[in-house]
C-alpha positions, 0 to 999 in steps of 0.5 A: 794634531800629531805632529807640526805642519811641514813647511811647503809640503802639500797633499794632493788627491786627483782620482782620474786623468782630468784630475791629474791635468788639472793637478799639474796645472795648479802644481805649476802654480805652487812650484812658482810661489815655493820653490822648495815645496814637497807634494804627495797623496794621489795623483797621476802621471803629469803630476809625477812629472812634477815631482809629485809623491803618488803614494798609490796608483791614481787609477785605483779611484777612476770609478764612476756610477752608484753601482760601480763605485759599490762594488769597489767600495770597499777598496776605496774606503780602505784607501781613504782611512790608510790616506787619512791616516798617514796624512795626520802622521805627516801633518802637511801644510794643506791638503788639496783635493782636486776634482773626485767629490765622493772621494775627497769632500770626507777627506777633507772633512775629516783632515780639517776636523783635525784641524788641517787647512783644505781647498777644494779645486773645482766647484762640485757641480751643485748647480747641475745636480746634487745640490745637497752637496752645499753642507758637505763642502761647506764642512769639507774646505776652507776655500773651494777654487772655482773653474767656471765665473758664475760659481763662486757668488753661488757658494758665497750665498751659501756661506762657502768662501771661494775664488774663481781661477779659470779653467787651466784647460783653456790656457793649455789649448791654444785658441786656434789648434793647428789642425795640419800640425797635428794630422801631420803627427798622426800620419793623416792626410790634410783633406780625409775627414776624420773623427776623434773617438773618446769613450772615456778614462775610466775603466767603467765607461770604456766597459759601457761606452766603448763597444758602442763608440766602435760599433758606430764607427762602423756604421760611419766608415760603411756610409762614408769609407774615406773616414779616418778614426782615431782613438786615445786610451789612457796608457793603463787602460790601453791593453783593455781598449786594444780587447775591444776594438780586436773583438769589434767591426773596427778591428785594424781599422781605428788608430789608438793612440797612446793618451794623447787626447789633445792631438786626436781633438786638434786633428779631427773634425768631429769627436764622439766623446763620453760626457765629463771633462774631454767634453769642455775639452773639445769645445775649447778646440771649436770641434762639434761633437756628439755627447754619448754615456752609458751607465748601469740602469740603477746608476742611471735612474738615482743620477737621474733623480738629483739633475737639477738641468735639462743638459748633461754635456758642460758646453750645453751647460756653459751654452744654456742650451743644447748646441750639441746632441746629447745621446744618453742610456737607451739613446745611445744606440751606435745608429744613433751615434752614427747619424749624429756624428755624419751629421756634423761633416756635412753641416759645415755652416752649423759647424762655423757658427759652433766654433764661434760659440765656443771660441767666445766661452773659450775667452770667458774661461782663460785665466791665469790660473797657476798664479791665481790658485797659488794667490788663494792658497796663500791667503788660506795658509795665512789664515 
């Protein structure tokens, strides 16, 4: 230990887009309970809106996949010693690391070794796949906070002390989106049908997904031309988004929007999204969508070696079954995606009875999550 904890500063790590919502949502919570509270590290644009200290741009850690992470490495194990080291000068109060596992789990592992105090937000997804992660978490944090109900007897069996808070998303997405409020912010007409296209916030996915998700429009416009498309791309990446939809079939003819996520999925009728969080995302605003993703093959096969469930996408996992398509690798062809998405417009019975499913998850998750995560962190700084 090199210096005294700093009342009411914290450190916070979350390495993509989701992170940083998620990060925003628990930093509500803080700024409630310690009005005077300081917070640093990593983080991205909603964080700043709090006030937040980004000691280096979040999206230098939105790498996902076995092979694309190698060949970052090491850039990001470079980040990671720098990080670490500043944050034993500082000596916050407690280091948060939100979401980013690969990342933050040896972080907090070597900060609590230390003897700073650590919480991880969000349960690793050790019940959906690399289950070996349990011994890391457990040398990792002094608590986890948990954003699905059924996690937090799942780490206590495995002598991991944690508390379920919610999931903040599902207080941040109203339970009946206003579809007519949302196309009227995107210029769109009330009776076009259109469809949401989400290829992901990371500069690998959008290099795997992209051009697919563009080529299956497509084919979607050629079968039905009155489809309008929209497409948010996180601003850092927009220039990169605009490239490939210029070289695509799509070219002038999809409306990118800048971020923005929440308002293509509220003002769609189908989304055609990369697995990971803007899946729970869409579910909570009751749109069907077909689940799409694309890695490097060597990515793919070690990944697939460690899936402990038969889904991917979180509502099938949250479902227990496959209430959306899931078209993953090879299945991914932009034919495939096409006819999985048309599908949906026109299966308007299979589409009310989707949205009930998950208007009934979205009530199971909704939490007051800013006071809960702020009640837990409390009790890990009073030790």
């Amino acid at each position: 230990m090199t210096s005294n904890p700093t009342q009411h500063q914290f450190a916070l790590v979350a390495g993509e887009a989701s992170g940083d919502l998620l990060a925003s949502l628990l930093l509500d919570g803080l700024q409630a309970r310690w009005p005077d509270m300081r917070s640093v590290g990593i983080g991205g644009p909603r964080m700043l809106a709090h006030g937040f200290e980004s000691w280096w741009p979040q999206e230098k850690l939105a790498v996902r996949g076995y092979i694309e992470v190698l060949r970052h490495y090491a850039e990001i194990a470079g980040i990671r010693r720098q990080l670490k080291a500043r944050l034993l000068k500082e000596w916050p109060q407690l280091f948060i690391g939100v979401d980013a596992p690969d990342f933050n789990l040896d972080l907090e592992a070597g900060l609590r070794s230390r003897g700073m105090k650590t919480v991880h937000f969000v349960c690793p997804s050790i019940w959906a796949w690399r289950a070996d992660r349990a011994d890391k978490i457990r040398a990792a944090a002094d608590h986890v906070l948990c954003i699905f109900p059924f996690e937090p007897a799942l780490l206590e069996k495995l002598g991991i002390a944690a508390s379920y808070v919610g999931h903040p998303i599902a207080n941040v997405v109203p339970m009946v989106p206003d579809r007519a409020a949302a196309r009227s912010a995107l210029g769109i007409q009330p009776d076009v049908p259109v469809v949401a296209l989400l290829p992901g916030s990371r500069r690998s996915e959008l290099r795997y997904l992209a051009s697919r998700f563009f080529a299956a429009a497509a084919l979607m416009q050629r079968a039905r031309p009155e489809i309008q498309f929209v497409a948010p791309a996180i601003p850092a990446l927009r220039a990169e988004v605009e490239q490939m939809l210029k070289a695509s079939p799509m070219a002038g003819k999809v409306q990118l929007l800048d971020g923005q996520s929440h308002v293509a999925l509220a003002a769609c009728d189908a989304t055609l999204i990369a697995s990971g969080t803007a899946t729970l995302e869409a579910a909570l605003f009751k749109r069907p969508m077909v689940i799409a993703y694309n890695m490097h093959s060597l990515s793919w096969r070690l990944m697939q070696r460690q899936q402990l469930q038969p889904w991917v996408g979180l509502p099938n996992i949250l479902c227990g079954e496959f209430v959306v398509p899931e078209l993953l690798q090879d299945a991914a062809s932009p034919e495939a995606l096409a006819e999985a998405t048309l599908a949906w417009l026109s299966s308007p019975d299979k589409v009310a009875a989707l949205e009930q499913r998950f208007a009934t998850m979205h009530e199971e998750l909704r939490r007051d999550t800013p006071t809960l995560c702020a009640d837990a962190i409390q009790k890990v700084l009073e030790g």
